[in-house]
N, CA, C and O atoms as a CHARMM CRD file, in Angstrom:
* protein
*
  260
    1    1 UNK  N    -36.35800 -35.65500 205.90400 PROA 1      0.00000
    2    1 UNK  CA   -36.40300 -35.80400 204.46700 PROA 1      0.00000
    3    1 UNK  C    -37.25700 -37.00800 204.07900 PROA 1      0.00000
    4    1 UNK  O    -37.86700 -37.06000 203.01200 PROA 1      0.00000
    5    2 UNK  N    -37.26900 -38.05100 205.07700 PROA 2      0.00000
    6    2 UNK  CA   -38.14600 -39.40500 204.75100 PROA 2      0.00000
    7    2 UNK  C    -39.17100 -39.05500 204.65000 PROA 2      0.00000
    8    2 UNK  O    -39.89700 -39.65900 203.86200 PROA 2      0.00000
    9    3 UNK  N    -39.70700 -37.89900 205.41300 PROA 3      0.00000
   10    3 UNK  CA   -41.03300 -37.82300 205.76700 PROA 3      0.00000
   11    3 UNK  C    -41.85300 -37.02400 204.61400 PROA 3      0.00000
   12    3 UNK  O    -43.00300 -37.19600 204.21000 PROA 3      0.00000
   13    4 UNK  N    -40.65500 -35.90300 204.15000 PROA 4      0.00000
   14    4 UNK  CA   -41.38700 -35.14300 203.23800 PROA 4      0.00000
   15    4 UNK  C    -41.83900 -35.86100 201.79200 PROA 4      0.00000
   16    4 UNK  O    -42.78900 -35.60100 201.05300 PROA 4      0.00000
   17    5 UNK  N    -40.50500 -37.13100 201.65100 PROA 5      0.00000
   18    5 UNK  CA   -40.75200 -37.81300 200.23100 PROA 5      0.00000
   19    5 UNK  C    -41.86500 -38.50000 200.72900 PROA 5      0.00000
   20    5 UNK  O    -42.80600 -37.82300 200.31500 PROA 5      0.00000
   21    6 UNK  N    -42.36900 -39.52400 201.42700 PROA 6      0.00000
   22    6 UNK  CA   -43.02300 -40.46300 201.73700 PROA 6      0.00000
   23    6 UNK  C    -44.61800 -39.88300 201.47800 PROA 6      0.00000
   24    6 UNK  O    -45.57700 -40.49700 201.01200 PROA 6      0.00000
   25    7 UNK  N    -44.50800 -38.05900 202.09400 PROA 7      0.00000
   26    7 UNK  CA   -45.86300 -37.00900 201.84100 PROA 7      0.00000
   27    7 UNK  C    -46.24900 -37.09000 200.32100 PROA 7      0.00000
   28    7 UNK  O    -47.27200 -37.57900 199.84400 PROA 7      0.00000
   29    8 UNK  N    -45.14400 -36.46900 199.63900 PROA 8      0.00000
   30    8 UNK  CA   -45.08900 -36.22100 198.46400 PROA 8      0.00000
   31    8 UNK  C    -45.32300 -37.47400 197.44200 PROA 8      0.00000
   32    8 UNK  O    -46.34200 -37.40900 196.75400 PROA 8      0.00000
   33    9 UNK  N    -44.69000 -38.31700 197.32100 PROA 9      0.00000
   34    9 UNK  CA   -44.99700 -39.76700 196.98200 PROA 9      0.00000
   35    9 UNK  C    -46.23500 -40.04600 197.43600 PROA 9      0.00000
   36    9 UNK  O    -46.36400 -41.09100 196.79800 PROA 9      0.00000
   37   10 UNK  N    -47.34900 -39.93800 198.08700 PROA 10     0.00000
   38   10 UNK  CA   -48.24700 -40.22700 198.49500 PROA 10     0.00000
   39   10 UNK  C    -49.39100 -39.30500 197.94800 PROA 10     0.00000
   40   10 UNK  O    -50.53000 -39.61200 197.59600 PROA 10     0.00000
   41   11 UNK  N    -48.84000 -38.23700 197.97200 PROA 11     0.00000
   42   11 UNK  CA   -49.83100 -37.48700 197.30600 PROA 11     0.00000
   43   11 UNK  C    -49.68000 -37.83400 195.78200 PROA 11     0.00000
   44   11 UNK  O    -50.76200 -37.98800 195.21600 PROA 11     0.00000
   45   12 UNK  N    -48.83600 -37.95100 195.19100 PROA 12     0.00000
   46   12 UNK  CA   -48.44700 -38.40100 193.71900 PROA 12     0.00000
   47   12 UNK  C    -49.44600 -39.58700 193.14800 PROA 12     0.00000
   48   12 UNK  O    -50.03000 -39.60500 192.06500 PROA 12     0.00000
   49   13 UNK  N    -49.47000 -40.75600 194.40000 PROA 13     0.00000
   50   13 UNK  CA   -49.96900 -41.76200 194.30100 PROA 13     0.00000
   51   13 UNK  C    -51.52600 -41.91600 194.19300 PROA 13     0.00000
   52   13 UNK  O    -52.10300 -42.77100 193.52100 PROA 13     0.00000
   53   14 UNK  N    -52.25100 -40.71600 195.14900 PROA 14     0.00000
   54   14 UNK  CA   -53.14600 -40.23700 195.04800 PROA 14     0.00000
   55   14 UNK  C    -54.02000 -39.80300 194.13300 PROA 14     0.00000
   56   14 UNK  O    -55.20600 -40.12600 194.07800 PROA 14     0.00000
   57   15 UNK  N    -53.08300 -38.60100 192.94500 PROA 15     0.00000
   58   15 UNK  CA   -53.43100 -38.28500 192.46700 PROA 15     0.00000
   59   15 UNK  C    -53.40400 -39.37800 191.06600 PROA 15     0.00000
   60   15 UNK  O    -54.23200 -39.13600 190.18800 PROA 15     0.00000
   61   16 UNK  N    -52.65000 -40.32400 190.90900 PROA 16     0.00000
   62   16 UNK  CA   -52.36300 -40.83200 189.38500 PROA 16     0.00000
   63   16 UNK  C    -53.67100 -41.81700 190.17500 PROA 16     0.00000
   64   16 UNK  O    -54.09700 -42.45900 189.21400 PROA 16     0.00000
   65   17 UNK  N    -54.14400 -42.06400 190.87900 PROA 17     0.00000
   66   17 UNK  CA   -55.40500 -43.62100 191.55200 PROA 17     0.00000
   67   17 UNK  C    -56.84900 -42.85100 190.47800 PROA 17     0.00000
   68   17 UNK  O    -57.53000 -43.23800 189.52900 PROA 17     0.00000
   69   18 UNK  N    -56.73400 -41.37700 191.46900 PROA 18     0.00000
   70   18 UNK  CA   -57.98800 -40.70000 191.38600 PROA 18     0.00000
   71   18 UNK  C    -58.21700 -39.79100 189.93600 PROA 18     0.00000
   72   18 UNK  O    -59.33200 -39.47700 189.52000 PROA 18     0.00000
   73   19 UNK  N    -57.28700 -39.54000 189.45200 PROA 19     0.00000
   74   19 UNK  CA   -57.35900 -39.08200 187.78500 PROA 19     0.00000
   75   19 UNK  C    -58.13700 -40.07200 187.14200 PROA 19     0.00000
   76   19 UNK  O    -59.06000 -39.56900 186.50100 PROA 19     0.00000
   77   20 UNK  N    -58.08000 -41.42800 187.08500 PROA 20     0.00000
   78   20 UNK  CA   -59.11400 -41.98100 185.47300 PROA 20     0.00000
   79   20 UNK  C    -60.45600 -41.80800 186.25900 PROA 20     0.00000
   80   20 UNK  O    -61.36600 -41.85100 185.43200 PROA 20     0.00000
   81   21 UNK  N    -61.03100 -41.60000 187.74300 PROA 21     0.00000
   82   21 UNK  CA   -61.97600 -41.68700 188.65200 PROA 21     0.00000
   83   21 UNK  C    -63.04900 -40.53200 188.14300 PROA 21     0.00000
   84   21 UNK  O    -64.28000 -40.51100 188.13600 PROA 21     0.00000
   85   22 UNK  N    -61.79200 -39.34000 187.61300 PROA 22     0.00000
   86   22 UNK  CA   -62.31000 -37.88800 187.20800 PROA 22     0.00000
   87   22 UNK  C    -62.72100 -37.90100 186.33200 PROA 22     0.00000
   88   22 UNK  O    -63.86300 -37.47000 186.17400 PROA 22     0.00000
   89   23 UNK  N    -61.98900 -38.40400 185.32700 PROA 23     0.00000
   90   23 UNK  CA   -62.05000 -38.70300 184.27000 PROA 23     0.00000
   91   23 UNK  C    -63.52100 -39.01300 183.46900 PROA 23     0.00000
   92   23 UNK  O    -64.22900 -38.49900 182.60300 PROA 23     0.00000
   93   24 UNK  N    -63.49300 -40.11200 184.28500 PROA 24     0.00000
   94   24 UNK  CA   -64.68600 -41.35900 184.00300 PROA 24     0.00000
   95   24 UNK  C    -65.88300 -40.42600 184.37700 PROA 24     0.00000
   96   24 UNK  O    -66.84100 -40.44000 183.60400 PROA 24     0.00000
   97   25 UNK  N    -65.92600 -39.76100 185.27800 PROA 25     0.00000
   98   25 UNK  CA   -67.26700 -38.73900 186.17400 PROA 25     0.00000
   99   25 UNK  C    -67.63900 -38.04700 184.81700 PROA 25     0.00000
  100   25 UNK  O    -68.77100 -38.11800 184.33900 PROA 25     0.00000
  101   26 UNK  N    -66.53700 -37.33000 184.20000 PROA 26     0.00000
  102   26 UNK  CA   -66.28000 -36.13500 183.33100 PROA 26     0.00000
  103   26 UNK  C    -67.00700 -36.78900 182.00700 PROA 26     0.00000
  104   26 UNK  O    -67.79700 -36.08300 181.38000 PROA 26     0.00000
  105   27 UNK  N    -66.75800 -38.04900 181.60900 PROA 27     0.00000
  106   27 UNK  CA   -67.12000 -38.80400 180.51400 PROA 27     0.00000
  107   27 UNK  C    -68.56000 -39.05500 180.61800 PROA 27     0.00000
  108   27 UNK  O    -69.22300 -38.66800 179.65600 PROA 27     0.00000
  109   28 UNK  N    -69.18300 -39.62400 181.58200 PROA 28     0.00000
  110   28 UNK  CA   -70.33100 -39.85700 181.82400 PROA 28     0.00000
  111   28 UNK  C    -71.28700 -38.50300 181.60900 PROA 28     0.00000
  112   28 UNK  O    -72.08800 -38.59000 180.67900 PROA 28     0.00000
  113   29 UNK  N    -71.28300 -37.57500 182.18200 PROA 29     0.00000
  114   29 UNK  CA   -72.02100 -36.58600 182.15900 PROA 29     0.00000
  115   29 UNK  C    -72.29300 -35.82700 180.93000 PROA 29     0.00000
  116   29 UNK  O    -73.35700 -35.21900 180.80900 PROA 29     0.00000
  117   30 UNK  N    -71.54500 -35.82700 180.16200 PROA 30     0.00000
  118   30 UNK  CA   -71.44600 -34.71600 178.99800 PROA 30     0.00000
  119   30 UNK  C    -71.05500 -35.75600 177.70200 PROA 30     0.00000
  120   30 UNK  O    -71.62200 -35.43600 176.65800 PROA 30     0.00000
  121   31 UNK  N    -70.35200 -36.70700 177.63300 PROA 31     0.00000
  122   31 UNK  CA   -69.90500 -37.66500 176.35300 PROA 31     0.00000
  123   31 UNK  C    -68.78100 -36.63600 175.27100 PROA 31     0.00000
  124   31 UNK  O    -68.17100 -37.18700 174.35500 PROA 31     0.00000
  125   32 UNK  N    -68.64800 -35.26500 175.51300 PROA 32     0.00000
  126   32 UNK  CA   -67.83500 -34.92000 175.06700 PROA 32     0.00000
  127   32 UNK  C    -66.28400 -35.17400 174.61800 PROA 32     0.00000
  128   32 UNK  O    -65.77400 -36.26400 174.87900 PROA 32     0.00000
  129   33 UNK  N    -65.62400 -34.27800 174.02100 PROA 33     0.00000
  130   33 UNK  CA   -64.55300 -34.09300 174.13900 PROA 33     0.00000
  131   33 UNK  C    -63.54200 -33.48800 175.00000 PROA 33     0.00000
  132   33 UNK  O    -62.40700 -33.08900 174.74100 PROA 33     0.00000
  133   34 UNK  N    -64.27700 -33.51200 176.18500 PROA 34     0.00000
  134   34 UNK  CA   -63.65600 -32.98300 177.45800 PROA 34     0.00000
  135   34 UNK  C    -63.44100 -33.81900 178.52500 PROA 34     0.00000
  136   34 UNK  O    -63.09800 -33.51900 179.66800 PROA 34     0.00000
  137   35 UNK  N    -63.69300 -34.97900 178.01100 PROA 35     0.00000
  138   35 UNK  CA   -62.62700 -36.59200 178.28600 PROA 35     0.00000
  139   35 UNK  C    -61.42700 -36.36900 178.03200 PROA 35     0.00000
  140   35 UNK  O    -60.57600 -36.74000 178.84000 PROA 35     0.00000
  141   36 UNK  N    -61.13600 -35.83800 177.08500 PROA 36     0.00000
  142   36 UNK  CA   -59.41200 -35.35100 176.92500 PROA 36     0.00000
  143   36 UNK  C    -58.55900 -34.23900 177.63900 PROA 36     0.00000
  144   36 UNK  O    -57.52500 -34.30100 178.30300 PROA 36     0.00000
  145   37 UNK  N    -59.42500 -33.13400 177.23400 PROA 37     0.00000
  146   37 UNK  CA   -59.00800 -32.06800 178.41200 PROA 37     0.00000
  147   37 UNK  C    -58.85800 -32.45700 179.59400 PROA 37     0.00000
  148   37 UNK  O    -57.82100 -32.32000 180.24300 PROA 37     0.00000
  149   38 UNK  N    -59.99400 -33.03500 180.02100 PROA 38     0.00000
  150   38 UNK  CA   -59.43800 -32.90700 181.67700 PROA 38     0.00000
  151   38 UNK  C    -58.51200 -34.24600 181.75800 PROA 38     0.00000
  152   38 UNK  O    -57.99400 -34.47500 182.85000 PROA 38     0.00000
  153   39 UNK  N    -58.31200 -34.97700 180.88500 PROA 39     0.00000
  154   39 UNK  CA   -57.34200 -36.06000 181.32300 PROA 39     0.00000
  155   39 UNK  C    -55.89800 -35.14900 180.71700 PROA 39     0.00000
  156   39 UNK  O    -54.88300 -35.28500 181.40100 PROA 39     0.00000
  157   40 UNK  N    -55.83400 -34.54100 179.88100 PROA 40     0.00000
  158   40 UNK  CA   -54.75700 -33.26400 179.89500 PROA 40     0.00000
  159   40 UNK  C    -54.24000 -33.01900 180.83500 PROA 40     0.00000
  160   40 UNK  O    -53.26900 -33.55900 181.36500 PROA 40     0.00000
  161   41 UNK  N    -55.19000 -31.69200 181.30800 PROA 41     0.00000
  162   41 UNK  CA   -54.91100 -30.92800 182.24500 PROA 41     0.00000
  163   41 UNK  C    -54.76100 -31.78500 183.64800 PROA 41     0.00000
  164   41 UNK  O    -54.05000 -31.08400 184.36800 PROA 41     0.00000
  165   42 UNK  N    -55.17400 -33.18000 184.46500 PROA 42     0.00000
  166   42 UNK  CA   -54.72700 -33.62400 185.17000 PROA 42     0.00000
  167   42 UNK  C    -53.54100 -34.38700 184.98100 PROA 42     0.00000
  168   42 UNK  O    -53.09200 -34.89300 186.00900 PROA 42     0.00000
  169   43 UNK  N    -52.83900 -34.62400 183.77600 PROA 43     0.00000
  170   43 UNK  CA   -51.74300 -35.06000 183.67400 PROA 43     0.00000
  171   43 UNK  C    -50.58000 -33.80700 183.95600 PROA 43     0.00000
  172   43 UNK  O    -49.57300 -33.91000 184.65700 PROA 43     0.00000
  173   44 UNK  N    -51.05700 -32.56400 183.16500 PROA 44     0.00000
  174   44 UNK  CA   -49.83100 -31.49900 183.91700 PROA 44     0.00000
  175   44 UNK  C    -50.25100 -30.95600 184.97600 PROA 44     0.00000
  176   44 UNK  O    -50.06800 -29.75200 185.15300 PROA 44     0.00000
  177   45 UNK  N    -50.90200 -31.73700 185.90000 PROA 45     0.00000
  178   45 UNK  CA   -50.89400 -30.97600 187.22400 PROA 45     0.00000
  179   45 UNK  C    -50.04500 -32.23700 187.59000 PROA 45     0.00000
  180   45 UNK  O    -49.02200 -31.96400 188.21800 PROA 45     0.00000
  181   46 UNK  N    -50.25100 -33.52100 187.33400 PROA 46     0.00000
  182   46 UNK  CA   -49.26900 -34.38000 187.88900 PROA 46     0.00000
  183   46 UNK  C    -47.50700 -34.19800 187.78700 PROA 46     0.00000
  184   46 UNK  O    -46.72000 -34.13900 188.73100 PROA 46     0.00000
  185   47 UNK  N    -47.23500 -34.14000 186.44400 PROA 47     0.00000
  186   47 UNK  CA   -46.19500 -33.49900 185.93400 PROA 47     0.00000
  187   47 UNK  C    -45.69300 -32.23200 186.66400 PROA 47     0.00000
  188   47 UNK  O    -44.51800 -32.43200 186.97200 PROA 47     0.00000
  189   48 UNK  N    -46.11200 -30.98700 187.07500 PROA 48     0.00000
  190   48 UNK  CA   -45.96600 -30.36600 187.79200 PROA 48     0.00000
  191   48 UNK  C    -45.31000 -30.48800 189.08900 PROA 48     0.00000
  192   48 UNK  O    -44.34500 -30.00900 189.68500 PROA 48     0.00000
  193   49 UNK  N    -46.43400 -31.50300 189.30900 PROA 49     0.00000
  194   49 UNK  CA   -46.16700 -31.55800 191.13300 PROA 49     0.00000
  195   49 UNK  C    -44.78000 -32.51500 191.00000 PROA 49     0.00000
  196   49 UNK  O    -44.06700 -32.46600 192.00300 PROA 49     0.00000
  197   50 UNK  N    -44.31800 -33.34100 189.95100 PROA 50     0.00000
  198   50 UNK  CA   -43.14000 -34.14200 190.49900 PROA 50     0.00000
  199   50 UNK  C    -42.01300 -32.78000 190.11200 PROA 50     0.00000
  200   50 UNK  O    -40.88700 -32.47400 190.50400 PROA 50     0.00000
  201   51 UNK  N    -42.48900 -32.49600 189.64100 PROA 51     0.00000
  202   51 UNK  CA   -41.22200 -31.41900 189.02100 PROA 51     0.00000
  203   51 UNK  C    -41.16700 -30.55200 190.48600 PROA 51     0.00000
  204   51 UNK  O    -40.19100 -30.67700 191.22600 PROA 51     0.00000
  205   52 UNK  N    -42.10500 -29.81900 190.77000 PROA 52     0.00000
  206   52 UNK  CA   -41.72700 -29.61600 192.43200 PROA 52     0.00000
  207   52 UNK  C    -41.28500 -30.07900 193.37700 PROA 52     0.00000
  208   52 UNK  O    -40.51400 -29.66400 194.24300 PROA 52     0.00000
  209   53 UNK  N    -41.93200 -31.22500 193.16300 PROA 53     0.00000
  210   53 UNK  CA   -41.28800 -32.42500 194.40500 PROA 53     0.00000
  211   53 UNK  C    -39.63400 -32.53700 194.10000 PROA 53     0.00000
  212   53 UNK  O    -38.81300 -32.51100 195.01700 PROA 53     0.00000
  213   54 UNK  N    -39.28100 -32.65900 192.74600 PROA 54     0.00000
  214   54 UNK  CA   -37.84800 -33.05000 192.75500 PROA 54     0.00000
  215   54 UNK  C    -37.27000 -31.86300 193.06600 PROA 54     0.00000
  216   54 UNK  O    -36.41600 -32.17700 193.89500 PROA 54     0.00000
  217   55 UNK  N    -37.20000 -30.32700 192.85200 PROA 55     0.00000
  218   55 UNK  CA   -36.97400 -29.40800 193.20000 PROA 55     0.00000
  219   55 UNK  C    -36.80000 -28.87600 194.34100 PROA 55     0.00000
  220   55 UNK  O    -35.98800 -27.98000 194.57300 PROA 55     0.00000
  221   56 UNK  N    -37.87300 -29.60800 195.48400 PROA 56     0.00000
  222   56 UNK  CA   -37.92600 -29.33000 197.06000 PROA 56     0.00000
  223   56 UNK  C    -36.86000 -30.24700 197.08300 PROA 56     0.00000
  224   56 UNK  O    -35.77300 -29.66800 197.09100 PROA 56     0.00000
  225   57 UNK  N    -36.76400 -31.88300 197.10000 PROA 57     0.00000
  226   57 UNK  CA   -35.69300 -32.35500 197.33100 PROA 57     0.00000
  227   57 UNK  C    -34.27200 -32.22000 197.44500 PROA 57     0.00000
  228   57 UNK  O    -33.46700 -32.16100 198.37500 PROA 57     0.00000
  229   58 UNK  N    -34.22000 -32.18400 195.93600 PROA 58     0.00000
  230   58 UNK  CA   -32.65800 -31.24000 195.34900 PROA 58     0.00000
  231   58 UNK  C    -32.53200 -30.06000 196.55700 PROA 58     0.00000
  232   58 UNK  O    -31.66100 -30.26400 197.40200 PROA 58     0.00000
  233   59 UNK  N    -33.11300 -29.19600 196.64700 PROA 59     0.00000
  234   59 UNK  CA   -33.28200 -27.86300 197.33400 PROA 59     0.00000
  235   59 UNK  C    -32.45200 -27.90000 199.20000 PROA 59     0.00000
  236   59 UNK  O    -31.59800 -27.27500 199.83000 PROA 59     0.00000
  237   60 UNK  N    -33.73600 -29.46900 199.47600 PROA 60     0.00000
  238   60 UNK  CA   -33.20700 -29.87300 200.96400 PROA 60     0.00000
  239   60 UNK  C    -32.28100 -30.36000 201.12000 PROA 60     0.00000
  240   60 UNK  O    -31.72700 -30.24200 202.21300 PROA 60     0.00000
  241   61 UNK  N    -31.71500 -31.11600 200.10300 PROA 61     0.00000
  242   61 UNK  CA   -30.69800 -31.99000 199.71900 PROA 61     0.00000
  243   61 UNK  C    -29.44200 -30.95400 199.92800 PROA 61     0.00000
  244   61 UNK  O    -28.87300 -31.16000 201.00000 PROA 61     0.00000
  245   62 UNK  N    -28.90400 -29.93400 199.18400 PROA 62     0.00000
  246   62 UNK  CA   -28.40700 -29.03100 198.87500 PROA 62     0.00000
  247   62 UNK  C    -28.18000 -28.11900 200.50300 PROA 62     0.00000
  248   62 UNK  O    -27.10500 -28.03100 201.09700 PROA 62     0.00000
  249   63 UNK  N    -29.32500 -27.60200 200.89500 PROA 63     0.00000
  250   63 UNK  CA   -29.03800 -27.18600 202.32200 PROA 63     0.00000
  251   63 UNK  C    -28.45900 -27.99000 203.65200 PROA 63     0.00000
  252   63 UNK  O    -27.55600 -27.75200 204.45400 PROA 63     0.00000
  253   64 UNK  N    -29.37000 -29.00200 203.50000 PROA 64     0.00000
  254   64 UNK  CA   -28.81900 -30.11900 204.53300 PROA 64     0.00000
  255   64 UNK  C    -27.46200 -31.08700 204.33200 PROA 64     0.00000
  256   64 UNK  O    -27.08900 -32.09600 204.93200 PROA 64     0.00000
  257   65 UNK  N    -26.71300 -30.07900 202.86200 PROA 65     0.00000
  258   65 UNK  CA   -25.55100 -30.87800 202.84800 PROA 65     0.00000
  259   65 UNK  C    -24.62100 -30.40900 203.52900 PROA 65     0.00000
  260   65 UNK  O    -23.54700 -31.00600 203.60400 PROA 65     0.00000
């Protein structure tokens, strides 16, 4: 179970470093309004993934009790 949070937490960590990185790429190229979108849409992929993550937990948690 250490191992899977420590994965998951890591990838989490990953992703919230490298989102303004995208962001910023996304801004530069075009000056649009798709500075927002994709800072959107990478916020509910973040959102997502903890909501999975807590779900696998709970899940292992639950079996391995």
């Amino acid at each position: 179970m250490d191992r899977l949070r420590q994965d998951l937490d890591g990838l989490m960590h990953y992703i919230r470093r490298v989102r303004p990185e995208i962001a910023a790429i996304d801004r530069q190229t075009d000056g649009d309004e798709r500075f927002e979108s994709m800072d959107e849409q990478l916020e509910a992929v973040v959102t997502a993934m903890d909501a999975a993550a807590n779900t696998i937990m709970e899940t292992w948690r639950e079996t391995n009790s």
